[in-house]
SERO-4910 file (N, C-alpha, C, O; in steps of 0.05 Angstrom, whole numbers):
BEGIN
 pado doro    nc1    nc2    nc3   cac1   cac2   cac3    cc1    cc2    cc3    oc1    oc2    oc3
  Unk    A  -1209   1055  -1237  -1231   1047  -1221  -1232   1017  -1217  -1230   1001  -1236
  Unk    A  -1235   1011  -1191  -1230    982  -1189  -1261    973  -1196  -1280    988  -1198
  Unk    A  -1261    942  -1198  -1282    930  -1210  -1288    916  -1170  -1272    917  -1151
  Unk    A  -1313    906  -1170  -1318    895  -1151  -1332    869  -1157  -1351    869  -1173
  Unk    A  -1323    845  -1146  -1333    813  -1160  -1363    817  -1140  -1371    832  -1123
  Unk    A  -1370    800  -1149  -1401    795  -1133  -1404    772  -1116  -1406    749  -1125
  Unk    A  -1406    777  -1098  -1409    759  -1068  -1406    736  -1074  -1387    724  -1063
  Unk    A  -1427    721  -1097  -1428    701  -1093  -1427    685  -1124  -1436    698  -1142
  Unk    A  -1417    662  -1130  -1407    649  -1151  -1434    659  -1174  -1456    663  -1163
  Unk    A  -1432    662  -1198  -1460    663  -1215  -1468    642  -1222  -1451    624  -1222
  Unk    A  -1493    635  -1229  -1500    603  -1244  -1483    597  -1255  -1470    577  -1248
  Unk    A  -1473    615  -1282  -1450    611  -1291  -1432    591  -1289  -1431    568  -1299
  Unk    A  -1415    606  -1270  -1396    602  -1266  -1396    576  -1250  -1380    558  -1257
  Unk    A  -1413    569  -1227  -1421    546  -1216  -1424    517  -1231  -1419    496  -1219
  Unk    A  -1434    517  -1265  -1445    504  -1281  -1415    499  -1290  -1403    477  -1291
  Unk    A  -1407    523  -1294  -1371    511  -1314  -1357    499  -1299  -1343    481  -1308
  Unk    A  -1355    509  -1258  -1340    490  -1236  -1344    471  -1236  -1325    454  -1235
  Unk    A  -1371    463  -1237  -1384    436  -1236  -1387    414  -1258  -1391    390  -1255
  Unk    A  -1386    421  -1269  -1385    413  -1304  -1426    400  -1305  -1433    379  -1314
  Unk    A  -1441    417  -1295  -1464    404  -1299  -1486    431  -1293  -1481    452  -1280
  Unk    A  -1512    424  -1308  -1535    453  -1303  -1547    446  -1291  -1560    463  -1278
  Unk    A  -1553    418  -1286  -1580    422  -1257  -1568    425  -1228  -1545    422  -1221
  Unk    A  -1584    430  -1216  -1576    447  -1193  -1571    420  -1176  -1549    421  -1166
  Unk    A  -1589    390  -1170  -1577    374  -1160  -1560    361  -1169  -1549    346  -1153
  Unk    A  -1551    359  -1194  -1515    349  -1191  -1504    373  -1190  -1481    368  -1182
  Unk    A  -1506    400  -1193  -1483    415  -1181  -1472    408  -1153  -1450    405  -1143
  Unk    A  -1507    408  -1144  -1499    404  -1111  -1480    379  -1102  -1468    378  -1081
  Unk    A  -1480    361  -1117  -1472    336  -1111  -1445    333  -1122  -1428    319  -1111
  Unk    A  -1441    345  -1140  -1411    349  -1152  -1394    368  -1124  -1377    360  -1108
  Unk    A  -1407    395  -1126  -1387    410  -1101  -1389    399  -1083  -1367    401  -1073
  Unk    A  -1404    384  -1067  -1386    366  -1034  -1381    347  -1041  -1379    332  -1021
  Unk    A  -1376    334  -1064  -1354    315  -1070  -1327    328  -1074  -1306    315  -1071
  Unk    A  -1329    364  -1083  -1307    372  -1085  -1300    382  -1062  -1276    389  -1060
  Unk    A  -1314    385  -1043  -1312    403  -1017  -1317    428  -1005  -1311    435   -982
  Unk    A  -1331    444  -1029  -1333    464  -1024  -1359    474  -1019  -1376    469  -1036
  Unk    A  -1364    485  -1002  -1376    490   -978  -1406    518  -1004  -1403    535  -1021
  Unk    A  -1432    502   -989  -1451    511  -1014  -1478    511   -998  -1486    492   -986
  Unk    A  -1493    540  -1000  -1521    531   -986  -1552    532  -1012  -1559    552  -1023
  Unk    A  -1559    515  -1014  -1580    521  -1034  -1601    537  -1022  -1612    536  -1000
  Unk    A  -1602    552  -1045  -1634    578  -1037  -1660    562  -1043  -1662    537  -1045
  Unk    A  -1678    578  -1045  -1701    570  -1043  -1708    554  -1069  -1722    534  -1070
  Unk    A  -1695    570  -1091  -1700    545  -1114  -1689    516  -1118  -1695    496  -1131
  Unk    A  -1669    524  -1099  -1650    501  -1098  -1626    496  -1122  -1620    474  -1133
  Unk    A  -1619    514  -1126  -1600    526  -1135  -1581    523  -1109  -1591    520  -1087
  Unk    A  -1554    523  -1113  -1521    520  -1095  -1519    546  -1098  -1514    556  -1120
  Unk    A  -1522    559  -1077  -1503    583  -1076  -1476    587  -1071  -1475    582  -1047
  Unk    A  -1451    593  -1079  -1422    586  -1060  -1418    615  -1066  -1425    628  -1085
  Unk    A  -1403    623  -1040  -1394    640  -1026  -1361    648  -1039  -1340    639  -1031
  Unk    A  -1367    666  -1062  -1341    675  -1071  -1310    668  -1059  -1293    653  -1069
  Unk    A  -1310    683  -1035  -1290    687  -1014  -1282    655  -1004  -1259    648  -1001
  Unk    A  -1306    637  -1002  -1306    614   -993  -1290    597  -1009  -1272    583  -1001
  Unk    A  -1301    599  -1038  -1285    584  -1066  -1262    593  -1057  -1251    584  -1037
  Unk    A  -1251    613  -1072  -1224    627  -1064  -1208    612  -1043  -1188    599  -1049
  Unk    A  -1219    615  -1017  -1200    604   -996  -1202    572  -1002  -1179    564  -1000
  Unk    A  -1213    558  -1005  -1219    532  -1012  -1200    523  -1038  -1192    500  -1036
  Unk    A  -1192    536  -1058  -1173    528  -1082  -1153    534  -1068  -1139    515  -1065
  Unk    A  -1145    557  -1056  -1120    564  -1037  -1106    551  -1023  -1081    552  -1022
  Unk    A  -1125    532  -1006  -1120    514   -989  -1113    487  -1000  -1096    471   -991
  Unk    A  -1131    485  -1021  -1124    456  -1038  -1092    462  -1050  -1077    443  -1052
  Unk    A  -1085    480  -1054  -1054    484  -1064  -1042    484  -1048  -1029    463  -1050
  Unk    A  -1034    502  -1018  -1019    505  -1003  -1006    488  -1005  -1014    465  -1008
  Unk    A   -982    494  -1002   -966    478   -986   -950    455  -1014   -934    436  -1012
  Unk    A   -961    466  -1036   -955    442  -1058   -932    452  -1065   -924    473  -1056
  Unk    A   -915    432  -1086   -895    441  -1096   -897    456  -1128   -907    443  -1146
  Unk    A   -888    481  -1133   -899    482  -1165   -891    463  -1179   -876    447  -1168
  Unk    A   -897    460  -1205   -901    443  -1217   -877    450  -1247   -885    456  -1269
  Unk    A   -854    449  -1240   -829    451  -1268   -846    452  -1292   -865    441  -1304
  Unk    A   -827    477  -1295   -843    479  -1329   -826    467  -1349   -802    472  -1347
  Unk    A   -833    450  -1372   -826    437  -1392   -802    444  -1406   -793    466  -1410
  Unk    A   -794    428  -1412   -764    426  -1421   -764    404  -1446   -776    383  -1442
  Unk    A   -750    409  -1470   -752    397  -1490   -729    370  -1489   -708    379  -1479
  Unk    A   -725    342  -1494   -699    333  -1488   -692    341  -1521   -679    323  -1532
  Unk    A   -695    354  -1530   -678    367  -1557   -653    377  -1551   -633    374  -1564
  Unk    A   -656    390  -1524   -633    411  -1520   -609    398  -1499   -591    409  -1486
  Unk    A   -616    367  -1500   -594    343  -1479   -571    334  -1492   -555    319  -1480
***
């Protein structure tokens, strides 16, 4: 049975992206990061699951991965 995520980011999770609990530096942290946020009536940041998602997506594209570690032990 598949699980279904929920529309929209949780306080949660918003607080750990943001590294902060009040709702105006959340807000002020995510459009410094860019990502696209409408505050509700408490004023709380809402972000748009799908929105995050495509927004980290986009911040990667196109990058090069990143070599995984190698010891010079073995030179």
């Amino acid at each position: 049975m598949e699980t279904i995520e929920p529309l929209f980011l949780t306080p949660k999770e918003v607080a750990e992206l943001t590294g902060f609990k009040r709702n105006k530096n959340q807000a002020m942290r995510l459009a410094e990061m860019g990502i696209p946020f409408i505050p509700n009536a408490a004023g709380r940041p809402i972000v748009a699951r799908a929105i995050f998602i495509g927004t980290m997506a986009a911040a990667t594209a196109g990058k090069k991965p990143r070599s995984t570690w190698k010891s010079n032990v073995t030179k």
